[in-house]
C-alpha positions in Angstrom: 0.0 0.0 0.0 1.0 3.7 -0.7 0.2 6.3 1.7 -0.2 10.2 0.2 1.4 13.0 2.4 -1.0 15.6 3.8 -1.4 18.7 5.9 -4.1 18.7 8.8 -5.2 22.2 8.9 -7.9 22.6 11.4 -10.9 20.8 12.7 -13.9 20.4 11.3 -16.1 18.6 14.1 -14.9 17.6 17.5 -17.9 14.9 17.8 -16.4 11.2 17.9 -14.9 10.3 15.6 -13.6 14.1 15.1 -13.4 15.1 11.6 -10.4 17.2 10.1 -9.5 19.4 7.4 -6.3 18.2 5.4 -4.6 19.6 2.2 -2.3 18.6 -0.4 -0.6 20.2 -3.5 -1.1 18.3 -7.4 1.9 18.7 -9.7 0.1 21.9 -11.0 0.0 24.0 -7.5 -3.6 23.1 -7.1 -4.6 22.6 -3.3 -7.0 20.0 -2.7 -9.0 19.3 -0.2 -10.4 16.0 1.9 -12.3 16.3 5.2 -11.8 12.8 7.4 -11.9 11.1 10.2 -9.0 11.6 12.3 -8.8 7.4 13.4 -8.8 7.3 9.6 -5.1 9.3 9.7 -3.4 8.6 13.3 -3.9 7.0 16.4 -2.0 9.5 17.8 -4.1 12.3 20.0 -2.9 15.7 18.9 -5.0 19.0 19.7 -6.2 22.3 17.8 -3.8 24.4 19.1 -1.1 22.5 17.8 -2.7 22.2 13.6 -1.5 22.9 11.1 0.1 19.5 11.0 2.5 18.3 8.3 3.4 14.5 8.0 -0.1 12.9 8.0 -1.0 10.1 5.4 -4.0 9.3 3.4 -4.0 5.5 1.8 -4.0 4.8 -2.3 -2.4 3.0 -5.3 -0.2 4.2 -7.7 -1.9 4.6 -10.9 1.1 5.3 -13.1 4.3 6.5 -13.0 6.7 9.0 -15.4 9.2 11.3 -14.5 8.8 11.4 -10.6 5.0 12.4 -11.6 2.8 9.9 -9.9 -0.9 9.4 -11.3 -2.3 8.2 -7.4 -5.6 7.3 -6.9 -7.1 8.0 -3.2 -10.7 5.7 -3.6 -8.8 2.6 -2.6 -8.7 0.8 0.2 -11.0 3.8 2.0 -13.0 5.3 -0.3 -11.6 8.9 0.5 -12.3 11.8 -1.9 -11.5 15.2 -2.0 -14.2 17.6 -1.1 -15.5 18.2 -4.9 -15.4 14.5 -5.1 -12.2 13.9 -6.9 -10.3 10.7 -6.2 -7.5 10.5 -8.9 -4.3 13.2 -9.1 -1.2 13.8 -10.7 1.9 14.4 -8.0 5.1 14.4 -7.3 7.1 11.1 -6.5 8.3 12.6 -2.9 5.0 13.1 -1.7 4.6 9.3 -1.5 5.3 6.9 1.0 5.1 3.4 1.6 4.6 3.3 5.0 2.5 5.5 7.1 3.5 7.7 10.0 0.3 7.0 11.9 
């Protein structure tokens, strides 16, 4: 499994599960955006004061590859999209991992 990097901005709802806001850049500069649970990124606790948060990961599959550009798609295994329902991007090889921090 391959895990995209993202930034966990702010929260979004504090009842359980607790939903958050998190943000990620395509090859293009565009900043997308995916509002999720926060079991579904870490089982670490962290609190509002301390977001924005770099270092999170969202699961997916690598689509394609060329030139360090990754074609990653985000519906797999979760069924996370961003919030204008996109699930497939174009990004940068160093913004995947194979494992995840959480």
């Amino acid at each position: 499994m391959f895990f995209l990097k993202v930034r966990v901005e702010k929260y979004i709802s504090y009842e359980q599960p607790g939903f958050v806001l998190c943000t990620f850049n395509d090859v293009n500069g565009r900043k997308w955006r995916i509002v999720e649970k926060v079991p579904v990124l870490t089982a670490k606790n962290f609190q509002e004061d301390s977001l924005p948060i770099e270092g999170f990961y969202v699961a997916g599959e690598i689509l394609s590859e060329e030139d360090n550009i990754i074609s990653f798609s985000i519906s797999k295994p979760w069924g996370i999209e961003t919030d204008d329902r996109e699930t497939k991007f174009k990004i940068f090889r160093y913004q995947i991992s194979e494992e995840s921090s959480g």
